[in-house]
N, C-alpha and C positions, 0 to 999 in steps of 0.2 A: 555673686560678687567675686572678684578676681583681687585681689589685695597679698601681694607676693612678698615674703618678706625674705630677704639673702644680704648679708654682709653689712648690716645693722643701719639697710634701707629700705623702706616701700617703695615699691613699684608697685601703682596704682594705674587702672585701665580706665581712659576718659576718651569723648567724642566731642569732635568738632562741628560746632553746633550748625556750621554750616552744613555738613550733613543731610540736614533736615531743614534748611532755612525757610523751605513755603509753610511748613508748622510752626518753624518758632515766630514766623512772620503771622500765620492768626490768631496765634494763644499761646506764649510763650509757659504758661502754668501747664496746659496740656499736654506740652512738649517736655519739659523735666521730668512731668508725673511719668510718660510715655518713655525715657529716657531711662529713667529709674524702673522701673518694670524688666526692662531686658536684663538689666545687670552693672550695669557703667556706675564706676562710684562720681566721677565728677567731670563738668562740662568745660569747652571753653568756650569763649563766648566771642565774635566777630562785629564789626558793622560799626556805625555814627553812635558817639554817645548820645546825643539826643534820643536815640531810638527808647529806650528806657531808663527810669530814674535808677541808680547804684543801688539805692537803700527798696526800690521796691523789687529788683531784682535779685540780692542778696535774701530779702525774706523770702523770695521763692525757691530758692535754693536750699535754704535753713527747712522751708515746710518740707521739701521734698527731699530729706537726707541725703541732698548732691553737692559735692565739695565744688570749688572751682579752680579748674588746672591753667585757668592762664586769659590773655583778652588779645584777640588780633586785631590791632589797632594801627590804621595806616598812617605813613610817613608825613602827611598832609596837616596829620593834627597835632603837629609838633614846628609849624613853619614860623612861629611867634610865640615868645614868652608867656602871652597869656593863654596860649593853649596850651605850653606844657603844664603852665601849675593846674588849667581845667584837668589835663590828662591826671595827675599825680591826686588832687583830687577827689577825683573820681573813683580813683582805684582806692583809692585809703579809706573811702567810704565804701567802697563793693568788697572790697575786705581781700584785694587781687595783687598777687607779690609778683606774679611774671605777667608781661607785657613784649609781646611781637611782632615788629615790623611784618606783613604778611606778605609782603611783595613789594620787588623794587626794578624797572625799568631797566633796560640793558645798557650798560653803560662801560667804556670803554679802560684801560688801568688805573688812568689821571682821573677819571670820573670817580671809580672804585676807592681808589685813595682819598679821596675829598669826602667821600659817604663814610668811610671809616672812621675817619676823625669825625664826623658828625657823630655815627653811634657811638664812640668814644668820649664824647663830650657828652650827651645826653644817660649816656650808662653810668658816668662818675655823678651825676645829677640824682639821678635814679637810686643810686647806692645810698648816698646821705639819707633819702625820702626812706629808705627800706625796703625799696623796687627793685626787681631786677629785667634787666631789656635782651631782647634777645631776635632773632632775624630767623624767618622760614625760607627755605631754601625752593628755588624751583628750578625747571629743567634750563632756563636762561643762565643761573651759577652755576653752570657743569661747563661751558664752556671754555673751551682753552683760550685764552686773550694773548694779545700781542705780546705780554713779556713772558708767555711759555706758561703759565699758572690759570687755575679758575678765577674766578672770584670767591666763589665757596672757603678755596684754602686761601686766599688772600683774607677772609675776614674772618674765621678761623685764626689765623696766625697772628693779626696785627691786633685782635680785641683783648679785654680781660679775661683770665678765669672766670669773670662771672657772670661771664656775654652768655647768653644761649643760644647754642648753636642749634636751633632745631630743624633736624632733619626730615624732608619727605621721602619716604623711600621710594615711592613710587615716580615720585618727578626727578631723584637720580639716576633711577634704571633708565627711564626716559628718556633723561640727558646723556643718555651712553655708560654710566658710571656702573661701577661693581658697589651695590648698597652696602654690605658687607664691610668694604675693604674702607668705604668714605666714613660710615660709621663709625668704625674701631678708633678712624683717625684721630676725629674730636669729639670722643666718648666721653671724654671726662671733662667736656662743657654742654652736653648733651641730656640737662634738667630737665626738658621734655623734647619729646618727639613725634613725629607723626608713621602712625603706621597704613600706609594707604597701599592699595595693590594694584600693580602694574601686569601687563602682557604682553610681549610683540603680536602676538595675537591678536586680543582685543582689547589694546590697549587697556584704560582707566574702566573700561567698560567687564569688571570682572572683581570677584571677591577676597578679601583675605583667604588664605591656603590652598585658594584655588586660580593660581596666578603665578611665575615665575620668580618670584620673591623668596630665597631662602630665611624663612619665619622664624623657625628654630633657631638657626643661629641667630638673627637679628634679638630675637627675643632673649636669649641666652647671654648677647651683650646687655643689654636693657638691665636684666637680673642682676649681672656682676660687674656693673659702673655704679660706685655708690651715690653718686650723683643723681641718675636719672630717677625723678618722682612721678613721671606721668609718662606713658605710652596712650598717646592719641589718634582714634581711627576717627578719619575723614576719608570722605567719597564724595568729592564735588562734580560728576557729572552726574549721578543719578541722585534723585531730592525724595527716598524716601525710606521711611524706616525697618522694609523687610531686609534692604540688601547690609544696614548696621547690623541688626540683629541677625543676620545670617554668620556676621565678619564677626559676631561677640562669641556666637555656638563655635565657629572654627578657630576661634582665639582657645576657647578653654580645652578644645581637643590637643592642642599644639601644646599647651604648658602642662 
């Protein structure tokens, strides 16, 4: 178990179930059991709500002493009224306070700004409910746009305090950025994150500590932002649970 306590917060170590999605896609009970085994206190969970009921999922989490750090849930299920209240809930039944846009299409400043005031408008929604929203960064927000800025720090700058900005690090090395230097930025809307590892090397195709990714300090942010609750390792090109468990044994060497 990794459960860090500094500056009168936990930092908790959780995976992104996508991770593993060909297991949680045959047996999702196998997969938390399998999950919990390596060391991870808590999952997050991805995909169509349809795919499993809140309340049979929440039990399985409960049997398997796995907390849940958050649901990546796309922008699609929020296009009409009655999906937001299905999204909201849904979550208030899976017992889930953060909720993350996991990807958003490339889109140019005027675009950027129209999406913002959308998260802005669905996050003050969210707030009443006792949700909180939050947006995953990929290597398409690292780029410089027409008026000299990312979009990263465009939605960074124009959201609330209590927007989550969660970071991939792996998809801002990617996108050219110093993880480090984007981190620190908006550390203190930074309630979860994702720790994924990157290489000019071989690319995504490579492990926590064994990758170009200054850990330690990353990590060492993560520790003394009181904010952040969850440090989340995801690895979406390889679908299987030696290379997590390889990234949990090099996680505990690192702290």
């Amino acid at each position: 178990m990794i459960n860090i306590y500094f500056g009168g917060c936990f930092m908790k170590l959780g995976i992104q179930i996508y991770s593993v999605r060909d297991a949680y896609a045959a047996s999702a009970e196998q997969t938390f059991k399998r999950i919990k085994e390596i060391g991870y206190e808590g999952v997050e969970l991805f995909g169509a709500l349809s795919t499993h009921s809140a309340e049979y999922l929440r039990g399985l989490l409960e049997e398997n002493g796995l907390e849940l750090c958050g649901y990546h849930c796309g922008w699609q299920e929020f296009d009409t009224e009655e999906k937001v209240n299905n999204v909201i809930n849904y979550m208030k039944a899976l017992g889930c306070n953060n909720v993350v846009i996991p990807w958003m299409p490339d889109k140019n400043v005027e675009q950027w700004e129209e999406q913002i005031c959308a998260f802005n408008k669905l996050c003050a929604r969210f707030r009443v409910e006792g949700l909180r929203l939050g947006f995953h960064a990929h290597k398409g927000e690292m780029i410089i746009l027409e008026n000299g800025v990312c979009a990263w720090d465009m939605i960074g700058e124009q959201t609330p305090n209590d927007f989550i900005m969660q970071l991939d690090m792996g998809n801002a090395v990617n996108g050219g950025k110093d993880a480090v230097a984007l981190y620190k930025k908006f550390a203190d809307k930074g309630i979860t994150v994702h720790y994924k590892a990157f290489s000019a090397e071989k690319g995504y195709n490579c492990i926590i500590g064994e990758d170009d990714i200054d850990w330690k300090t990353i990590i060492n942010i993560s520790k003394t932002t009181p904010v952040c609750e969850w440090a989340i390792v995801e690895k979406d090109d390889q679908d299987d649970f030696d290379t997590v468990t390889k990234s949990f044994t090099n996680l505990n060497k690192l702290l």
